[in-house]
N, C-alpha and C positions, 0 to 999 in steps of 0.2 A: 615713842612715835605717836601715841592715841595725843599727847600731852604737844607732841609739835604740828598735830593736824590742827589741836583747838585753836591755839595760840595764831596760826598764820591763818587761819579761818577768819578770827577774831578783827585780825588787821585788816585782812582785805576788805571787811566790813564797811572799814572808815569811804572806801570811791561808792561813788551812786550820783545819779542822776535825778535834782529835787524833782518831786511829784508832790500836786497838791491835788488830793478827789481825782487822781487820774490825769490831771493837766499838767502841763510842766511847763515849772518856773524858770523864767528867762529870764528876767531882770526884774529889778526890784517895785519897779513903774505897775505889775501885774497885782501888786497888796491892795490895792482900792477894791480890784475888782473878785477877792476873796471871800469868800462865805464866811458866817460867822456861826459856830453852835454853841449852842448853852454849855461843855465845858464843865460841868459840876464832878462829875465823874470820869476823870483818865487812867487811863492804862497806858504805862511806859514799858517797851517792846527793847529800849537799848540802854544799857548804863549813861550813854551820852545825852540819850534823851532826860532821863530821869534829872542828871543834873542842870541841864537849861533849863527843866521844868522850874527849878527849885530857885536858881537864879535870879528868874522873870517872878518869883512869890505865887507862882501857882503850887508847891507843896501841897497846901491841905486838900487841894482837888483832887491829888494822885490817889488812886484809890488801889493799883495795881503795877509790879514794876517784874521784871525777869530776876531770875535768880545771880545773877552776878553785878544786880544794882549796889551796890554799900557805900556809896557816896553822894549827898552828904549822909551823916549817921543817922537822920530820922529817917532816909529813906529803907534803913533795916526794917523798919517794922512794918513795913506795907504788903498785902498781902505779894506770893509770888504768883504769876503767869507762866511757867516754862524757862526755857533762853531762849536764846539768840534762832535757834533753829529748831528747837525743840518744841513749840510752844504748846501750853495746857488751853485748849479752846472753852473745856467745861471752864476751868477756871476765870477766864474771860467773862464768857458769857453771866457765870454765875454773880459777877463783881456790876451786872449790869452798867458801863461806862456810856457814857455821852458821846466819847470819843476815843478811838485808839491810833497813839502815834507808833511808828513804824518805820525804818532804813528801807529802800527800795528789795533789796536782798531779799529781806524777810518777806516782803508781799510775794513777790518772786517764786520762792522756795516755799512757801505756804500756800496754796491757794483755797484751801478752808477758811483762808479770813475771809473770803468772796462771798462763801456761805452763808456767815454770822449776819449778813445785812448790819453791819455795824459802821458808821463812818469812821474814816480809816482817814487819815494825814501821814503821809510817807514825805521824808527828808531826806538831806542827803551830806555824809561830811566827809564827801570827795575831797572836796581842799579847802583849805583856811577861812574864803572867803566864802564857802559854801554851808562851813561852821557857823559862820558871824550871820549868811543870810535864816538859817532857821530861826536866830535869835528872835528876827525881823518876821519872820513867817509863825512860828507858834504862839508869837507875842497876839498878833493883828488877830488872830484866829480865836484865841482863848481869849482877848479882849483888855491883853495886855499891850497893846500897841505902841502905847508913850514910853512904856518900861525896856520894852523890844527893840523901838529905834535907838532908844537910849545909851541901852546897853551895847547894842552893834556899834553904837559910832566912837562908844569907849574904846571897844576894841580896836576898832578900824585905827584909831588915832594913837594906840598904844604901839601898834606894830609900825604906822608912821615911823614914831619917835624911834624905834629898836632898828629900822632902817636907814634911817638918817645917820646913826651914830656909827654905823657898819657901811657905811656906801664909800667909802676911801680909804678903809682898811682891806691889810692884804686878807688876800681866799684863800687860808689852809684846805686842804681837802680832807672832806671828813668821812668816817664810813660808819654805815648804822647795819650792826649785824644786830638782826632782827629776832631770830630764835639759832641756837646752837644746841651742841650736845654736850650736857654739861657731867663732872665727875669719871671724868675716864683721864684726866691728867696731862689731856692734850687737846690742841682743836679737833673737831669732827661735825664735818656735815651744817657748816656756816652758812646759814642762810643770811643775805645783804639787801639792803633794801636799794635796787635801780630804777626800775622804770613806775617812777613813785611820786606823784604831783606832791600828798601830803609832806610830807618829809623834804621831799627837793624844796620847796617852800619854808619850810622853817630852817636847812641849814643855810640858804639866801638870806633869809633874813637877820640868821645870827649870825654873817660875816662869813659863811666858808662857801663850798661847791663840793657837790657830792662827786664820791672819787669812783663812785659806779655807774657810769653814765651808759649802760646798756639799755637797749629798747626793746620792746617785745615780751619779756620776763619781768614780770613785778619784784619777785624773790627767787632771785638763781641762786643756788649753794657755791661757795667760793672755794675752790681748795687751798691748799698750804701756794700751791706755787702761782694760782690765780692772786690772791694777796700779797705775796710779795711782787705781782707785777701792778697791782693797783698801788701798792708802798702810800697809804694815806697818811697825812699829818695827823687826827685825830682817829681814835676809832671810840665810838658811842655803842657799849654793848649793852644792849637790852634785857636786862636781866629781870624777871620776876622775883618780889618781895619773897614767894616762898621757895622758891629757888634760890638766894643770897642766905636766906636762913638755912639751908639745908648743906649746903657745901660753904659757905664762909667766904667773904671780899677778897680776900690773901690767894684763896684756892681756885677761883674764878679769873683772878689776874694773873695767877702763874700761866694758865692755860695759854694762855700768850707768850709767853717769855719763849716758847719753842721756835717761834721768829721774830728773834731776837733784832733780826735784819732790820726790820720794818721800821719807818722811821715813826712812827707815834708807841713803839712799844720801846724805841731806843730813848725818846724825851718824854717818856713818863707818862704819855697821854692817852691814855686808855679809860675811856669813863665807864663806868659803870652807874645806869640808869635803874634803878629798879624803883622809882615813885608809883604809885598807879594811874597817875595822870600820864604819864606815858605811851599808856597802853588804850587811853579812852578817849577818844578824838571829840570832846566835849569841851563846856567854857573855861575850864583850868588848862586845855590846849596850851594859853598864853605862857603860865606855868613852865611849859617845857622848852618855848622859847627862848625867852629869858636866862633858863637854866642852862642852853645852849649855848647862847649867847655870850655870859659867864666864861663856861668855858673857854671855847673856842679865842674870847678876847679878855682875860681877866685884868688887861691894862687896861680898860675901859671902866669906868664908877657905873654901876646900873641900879637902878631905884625900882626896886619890884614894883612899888606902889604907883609910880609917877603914870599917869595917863587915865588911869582906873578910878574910877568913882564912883562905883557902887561895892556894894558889900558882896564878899565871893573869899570863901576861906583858903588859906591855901595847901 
């Protein structure tokens, strides 16, 4: 349970509403009129952040990141700050930064960062396009602006193309069980992803409609016979790397087979997700798009590379 609070904490993470010094960004018209600081020393507050940072070639500025950064691999060696909600304030302050970027959430739920009299940049990866605007917001700000627009409109033009190619194919309905209970040899306690901008947004753009189109509930638990009335063409399970290591791909996909009914466990289509780009609503985002996408239409030829022109590992 401690292990399915983190996990659906972690998700909820990704909605927020951009704030920049307190103001909020509405469109993108507002970058002119954005402050600039010197930037020599950052502190990264989100795995997500840490890798736009890296992206846009600010790396060697990060001077601090939370303890569940490890992507990309040099960001292992920077010092840690806390996590997500935990955060080390001595540790902060000690790292003396120029800047600390930050999810709305965390200012939120901290309000000790008020204290530090540190400037603070809070962002937001509500949704896709709220991803692509930080590229454009932390670029302009740390002075990487040409790199930021850059990058934004690569992306912007990548999911173009991933839309075009899915706009007159059929919409399987797809469901993203988002945390479950795993190792007891059956389903238990299915949490799905509904009333969900991020995710509704990427299985649109990879060709299908989400088969949980409830409102009000971001993550409802689904029982056995709530699932066989949603009966999705795909199901996307969400599996953590050390969770797939621990019980085994074979043992994780039985857990299904107990409805048998359902029609993506009757044609085999049951994925299992465990990448960590998955899990980090950051610039490898595109990543699980595509990977989606894949799926959902594997008669379709997809070029992971085609739209993307900058360097970004996958």
């Amino acid at each position: 349970m401690i292990y399915r609070a983190t996990l659906i904490t972690a998700i909820l993470m990704v909605f927020a509403v951009s704030l920049l010094a307190h103001q909020q960004i509405e469109r993108p018209m507002h970058l002119k009129a954005m402050p600039r600081w010197k930037c020599d020393r950052i502190v990264s507050m989100a795995p997500s952040i840490t890798e736009t940072l890296y992206a846009l070639g600010l790396g060697d500025r990060v001077v601090g990141v939370t303890r569940n950064s490890t992507y990309p691999p040099e960001a292992k060696d920077k010092a840690r700050v806390g996590s997500y909600f935990d955060p080390n304030f001595e540790a902060i302050l000690a790292l003396k930064p120029d800047l600390v970027i930050m999810l709305e959430e965390q200012e939120k739920s901290s309000p000790g960062f008020a204290k530090l009299e540190l400037e603070t940049l809070v962002v937001s990866n509500q949704t896709l396009q709220g991803i692509i605007e930080s590229f454009r917001v932390i670029g302009r700000v740390c002075g990487k602006g040409p790199e930021g627009r850059r990058m934004a409109a690569s992306y912007e033009n990548r999911l173009r193309q991933i839309r075009e190619k899915t706009r007159d194919l059929p919409r399987p309905s797809v469901l993203f069980a988002v945390d479950r209970t795993f190792g007891c040899g059956h389903l238990a306690d299915v949490y799905v992803a509904a009333d969900d901008d991020y995710l509704d947004e990427m299985v649109e753009l990879a060709g299908g409609r989400n088969a949980c189109r409830q409102r009000g509930i971001r993550y409802p638990i689904v029982s056995s016979e709530g699932l066989l009335w949603l009966n999705p063409d795909v199901i996307v399970d969400l599996v953590p790397s050390i969770t797939l290591d621990e019980y085994g791909r074979s043992a994780i996909l039985d857990d299904w087979n107990d409805l048998w009914r359902l029609s993506a466990v009757e044609h085999h289509r049951v994925l299992i997700f465990s990448q960590d780009y998955a899990f980090i609503p950051g610039p490898r985002f595109i990543r699980l798009v595509e990977d989606l996408a894949r799926a959902i239409h594997p008669e379709v030829f997809w070029d992971r590379s085609e739209g993307l022109d900058f360097n970004i590992a996958p």
